[in-house]
C-alpha positions in Angstrom: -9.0 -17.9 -17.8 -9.2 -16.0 -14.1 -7.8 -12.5 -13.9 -4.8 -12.1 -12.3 -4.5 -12.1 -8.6 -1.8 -8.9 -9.0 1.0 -7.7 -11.4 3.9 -6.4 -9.5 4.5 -3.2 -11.4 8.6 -2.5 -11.9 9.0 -6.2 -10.8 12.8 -6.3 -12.4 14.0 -3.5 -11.3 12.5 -3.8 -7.3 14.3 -7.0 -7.2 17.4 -6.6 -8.9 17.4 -3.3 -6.4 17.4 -5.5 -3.1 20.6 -7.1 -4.2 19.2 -10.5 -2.9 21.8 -12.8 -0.9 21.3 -16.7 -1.2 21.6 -16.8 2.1 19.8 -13.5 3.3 16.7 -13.1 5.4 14.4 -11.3 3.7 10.8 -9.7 4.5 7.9 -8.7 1.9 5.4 -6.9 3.4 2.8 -6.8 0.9 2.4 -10.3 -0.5 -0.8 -10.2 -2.3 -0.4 -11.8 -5.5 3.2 -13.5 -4.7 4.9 -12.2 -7.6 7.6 -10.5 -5.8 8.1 -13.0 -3.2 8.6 -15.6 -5.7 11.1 -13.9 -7.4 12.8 -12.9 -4.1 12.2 -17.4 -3.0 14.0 -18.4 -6.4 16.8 -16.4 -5.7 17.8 -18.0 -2.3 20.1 -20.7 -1.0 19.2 -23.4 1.5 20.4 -21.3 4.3 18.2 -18.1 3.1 14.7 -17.4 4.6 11.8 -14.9 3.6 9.1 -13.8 5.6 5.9 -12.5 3.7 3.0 -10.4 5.0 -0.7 -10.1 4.1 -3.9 -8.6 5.9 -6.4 -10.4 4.1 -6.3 -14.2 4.5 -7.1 -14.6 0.8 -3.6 -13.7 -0.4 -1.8 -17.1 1.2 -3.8 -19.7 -1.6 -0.8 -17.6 -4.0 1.8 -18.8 -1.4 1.6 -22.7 -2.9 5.5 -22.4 -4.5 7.1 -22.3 -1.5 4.4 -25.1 0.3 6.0 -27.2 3.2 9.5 -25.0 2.6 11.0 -24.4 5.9 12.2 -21.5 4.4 9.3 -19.3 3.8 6.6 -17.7 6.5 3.7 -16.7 6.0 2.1 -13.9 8.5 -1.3 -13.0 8.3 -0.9 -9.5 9.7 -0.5 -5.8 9.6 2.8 -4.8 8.3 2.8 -2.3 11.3 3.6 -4.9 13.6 6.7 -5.9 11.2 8.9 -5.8 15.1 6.8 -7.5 16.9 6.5 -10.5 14.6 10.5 -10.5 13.3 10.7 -11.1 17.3 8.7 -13.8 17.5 10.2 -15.7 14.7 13.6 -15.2 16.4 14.7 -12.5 14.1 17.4 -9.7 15.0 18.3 -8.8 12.1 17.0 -8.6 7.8 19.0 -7.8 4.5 16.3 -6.8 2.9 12.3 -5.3 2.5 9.7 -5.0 -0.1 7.0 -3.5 0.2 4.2 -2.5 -2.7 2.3 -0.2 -1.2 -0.5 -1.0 -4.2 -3.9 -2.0 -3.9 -4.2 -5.9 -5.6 -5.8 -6.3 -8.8 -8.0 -8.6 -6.8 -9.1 -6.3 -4.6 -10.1 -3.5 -7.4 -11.6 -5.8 -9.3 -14.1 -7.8 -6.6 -17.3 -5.9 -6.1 -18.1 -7.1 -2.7 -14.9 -6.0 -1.6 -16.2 -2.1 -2.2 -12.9 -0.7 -3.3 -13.9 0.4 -6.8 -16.5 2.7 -8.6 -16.7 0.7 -11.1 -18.5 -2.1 -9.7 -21.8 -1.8 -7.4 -21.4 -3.7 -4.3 -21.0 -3.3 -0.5 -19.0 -0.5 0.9 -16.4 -2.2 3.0 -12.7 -1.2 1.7 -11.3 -3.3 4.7 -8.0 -5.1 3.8 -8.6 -7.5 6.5 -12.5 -8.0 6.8 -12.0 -10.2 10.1 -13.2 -6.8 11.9 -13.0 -2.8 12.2 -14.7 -0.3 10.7 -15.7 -0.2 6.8 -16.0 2.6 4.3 -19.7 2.8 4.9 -19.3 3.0 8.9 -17.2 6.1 7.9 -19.7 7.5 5.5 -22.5 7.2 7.7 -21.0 8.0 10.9 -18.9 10.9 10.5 -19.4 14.4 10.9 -19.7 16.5 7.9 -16.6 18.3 9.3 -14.9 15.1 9.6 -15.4 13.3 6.5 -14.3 16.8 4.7 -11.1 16.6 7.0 -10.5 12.6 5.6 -11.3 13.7 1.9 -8.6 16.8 2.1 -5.9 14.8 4.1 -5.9 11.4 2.0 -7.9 12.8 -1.2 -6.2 15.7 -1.7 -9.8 16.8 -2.3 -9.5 21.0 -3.0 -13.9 20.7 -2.9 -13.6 18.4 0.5 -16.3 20.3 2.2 -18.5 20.6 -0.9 -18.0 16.6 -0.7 -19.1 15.7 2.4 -21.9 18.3 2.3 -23.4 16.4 -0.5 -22.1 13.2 1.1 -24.3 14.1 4.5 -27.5 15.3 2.7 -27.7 12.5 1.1 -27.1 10.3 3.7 -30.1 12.3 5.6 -32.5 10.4 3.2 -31.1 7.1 3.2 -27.7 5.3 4.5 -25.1 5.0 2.0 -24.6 1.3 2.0 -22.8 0.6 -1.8 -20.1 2.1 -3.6 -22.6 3.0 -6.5 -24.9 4.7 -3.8 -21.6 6.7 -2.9 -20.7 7.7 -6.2 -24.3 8.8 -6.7 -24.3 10.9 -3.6 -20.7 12.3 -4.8 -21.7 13.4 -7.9 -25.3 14.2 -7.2 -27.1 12.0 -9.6 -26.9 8.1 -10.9 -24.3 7.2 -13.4 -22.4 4.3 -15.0 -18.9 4.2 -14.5 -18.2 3.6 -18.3 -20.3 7.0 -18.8 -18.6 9.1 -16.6 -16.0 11.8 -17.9 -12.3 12.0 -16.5 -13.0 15.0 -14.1 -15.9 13.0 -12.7 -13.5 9.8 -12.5 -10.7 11.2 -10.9 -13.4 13.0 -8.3 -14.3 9.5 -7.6 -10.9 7.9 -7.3 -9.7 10.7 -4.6 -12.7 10.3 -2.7 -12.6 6.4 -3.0 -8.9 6.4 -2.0 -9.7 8.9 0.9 -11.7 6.1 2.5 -9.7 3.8 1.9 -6.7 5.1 3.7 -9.0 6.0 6.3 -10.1 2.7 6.5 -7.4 1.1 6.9 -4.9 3.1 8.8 -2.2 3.1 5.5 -0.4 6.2 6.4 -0.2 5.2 10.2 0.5 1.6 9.6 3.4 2.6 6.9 5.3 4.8 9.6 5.5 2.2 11.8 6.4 -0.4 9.3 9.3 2.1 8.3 10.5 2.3 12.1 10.8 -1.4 12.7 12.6 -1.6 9.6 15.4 0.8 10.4 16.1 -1.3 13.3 15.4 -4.9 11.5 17.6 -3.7 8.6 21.6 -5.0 8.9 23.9 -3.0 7.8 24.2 -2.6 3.7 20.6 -4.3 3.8 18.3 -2.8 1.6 14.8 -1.1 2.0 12.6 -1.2 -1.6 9.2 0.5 -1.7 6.3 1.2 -4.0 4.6 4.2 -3.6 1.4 4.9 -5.9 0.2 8.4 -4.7 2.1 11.3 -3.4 1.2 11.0 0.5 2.3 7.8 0.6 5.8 8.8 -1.8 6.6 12.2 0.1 6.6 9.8 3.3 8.7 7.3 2.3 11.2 10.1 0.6 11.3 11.8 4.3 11.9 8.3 5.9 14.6 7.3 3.2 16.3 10.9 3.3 16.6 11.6 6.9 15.5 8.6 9.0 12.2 9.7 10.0 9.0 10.2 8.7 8.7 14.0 9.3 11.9 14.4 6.8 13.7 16.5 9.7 17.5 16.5 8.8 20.3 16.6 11.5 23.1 18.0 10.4 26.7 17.1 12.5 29.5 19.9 13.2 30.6 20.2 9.5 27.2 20.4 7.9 27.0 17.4 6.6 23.5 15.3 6.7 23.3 12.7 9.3 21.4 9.8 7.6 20.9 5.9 8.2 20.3 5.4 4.4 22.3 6.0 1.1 20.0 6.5 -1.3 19.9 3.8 -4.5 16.8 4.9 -6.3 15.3 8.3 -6.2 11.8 7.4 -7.9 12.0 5.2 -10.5 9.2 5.0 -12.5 7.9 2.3 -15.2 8.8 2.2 -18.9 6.5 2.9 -21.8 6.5 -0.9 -23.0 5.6 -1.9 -19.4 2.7 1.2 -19.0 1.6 -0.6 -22.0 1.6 -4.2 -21.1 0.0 -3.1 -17.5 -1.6 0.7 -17.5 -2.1 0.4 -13.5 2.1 0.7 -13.1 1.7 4.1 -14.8 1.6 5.3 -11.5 4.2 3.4 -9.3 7.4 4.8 -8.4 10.2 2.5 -7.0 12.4 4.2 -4.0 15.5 2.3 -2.9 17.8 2.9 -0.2 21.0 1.3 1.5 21.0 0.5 5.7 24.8 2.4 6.3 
């Protein structure tokens, strides 16, 4: 039996959230494995549309339920350009967005793609691999003070410099081509993933998801996504996000709480907070039966909140 493609972690509770209209237009961002859009395509009428987005080509063989459906697009594209396509497509307005801002299953768990430790295999980390830079290009071609800069902004890294200084010696020998060759350079010697200990894991994880960002332009892509859908949203539509780290969370709490991503609050003569949003879910997390059933949702929190 294949793994899964994804598992859409707090998959009840995101779409129950959205409060979907049969006959609502409706935009997930994050496709991937189609769990969520499949939910979000059952619950519509024949006047209802949903327009799903994916970087990586590979995610549209999970789009076969709604094949030859009028109602359903596809987009092979940055979510940043969320504006620009709704235009295209003829669309002013949306009652609703998704968006799991999760790395697939499938990505984590295919070596070539380079996003994991725990397999040896190029060092790529591109979400779309039709062009731009990979985590390698990064690793090799970055200054020291650079690549500390990446690892403290997106890692959280308190040892960034440490880091990159062991990252750039070993580099000096030989260019870090693998994700095993990285992890080696990391933690200064050759190791298995199932031998390492948690401080050595979570080292790895930060610096992995560093690059990653980095790679792949999350945070900058996410703000933009986040503008267009202010003005895409009708009023009493509903924006539904998944945030699995706290850069990405502490964003969309500014956006959701103020309107922009900076979280700078305007206040009118009274005092009173001048918002586009009322706020539906503050951070929901997942249950202990569902941590159980899927350990990766442990760290997914769902934030909801209404166009006024």
């Amino acid at each position: 039996m294949s793994e899964p493609y994804h598992i859409p972690a707090l998959l009840n509770e995101t779409i129950r959230s959205l409060a979907i209209r049969p006959d609502g237009t409706y935009a997930d961002v994050t496709f991937g494995g189609g769990g969520h859009s499949r939910e979000i395509f059952d619950r519509l009428g024949s006047r209802g549309r949903l327009f799903a987005f994916d970087r990586d080509i590979e995610a549209y063989e999970n789009a076969s339920f709604a094949e030859n459906d009028k109602r359903f697009t596809f987009i092979h594209s940055d979510f940043r350009y969320l504006g620009q396509w709704m235009d295209y497509n003829g669309v002013e307005r949306i009652d609703g967005l998704l968006a799991d801002l999760g790395v697939s299953f499938h990505h984590f768990d295919t070596a070539e793609r380079g996003f994991s430790f725990r397999f040896d295999g190029p060092l790529d980390m591109r979400m779309n691999r039709n062009g731009g830079r990979t985590a390698a290009g990064i690793v090799n071609g970055y200054t020291e003070e650079n690549l500390a800069d990446v690892l403290y902004m997106y890692g959280e890294l308190k040892n960034s410099r440490q880091v990159a200084r062991h990252i750039v010696k070993a580099r000096e020998h030989a260019p870090i081509q693998t994700t095993g060759q990285l992890a080696q350079a990391v933690l200064g010697r050759a190791a298995d993933a199932d031998s390492l200990n948690i401080m050595q894991k979570k080292q790895l994880t930060l610096v992995f998801q560093a690059l990653r960002i980095e790679v792949n332009d999350e945070l900058g892509a996410l703000r933009e996504m986040l503008q267009a859908a202010l003005g895409l949203l009708a009023p009493g539509g509903r924006l539904a996000i998944l945030t699995y780290h706290s850069l990405e969370d502490r964003l969309v709490k500014n956006f959701m709480r103020s309107g922009n991503c900076e979280g700078k609050v305007q206040k009118d003569f009274y005092g009173n907070i001048l918002t586009p949003f009322r706020l539906v879910e503050k951070g929901l997390i997942a249950s202990e039966e569902e941590v159980e059933r899927n350990p990766r949702a442990r760290s997914a929190k769902l934030r909801v909140a209404e166009k006024l």
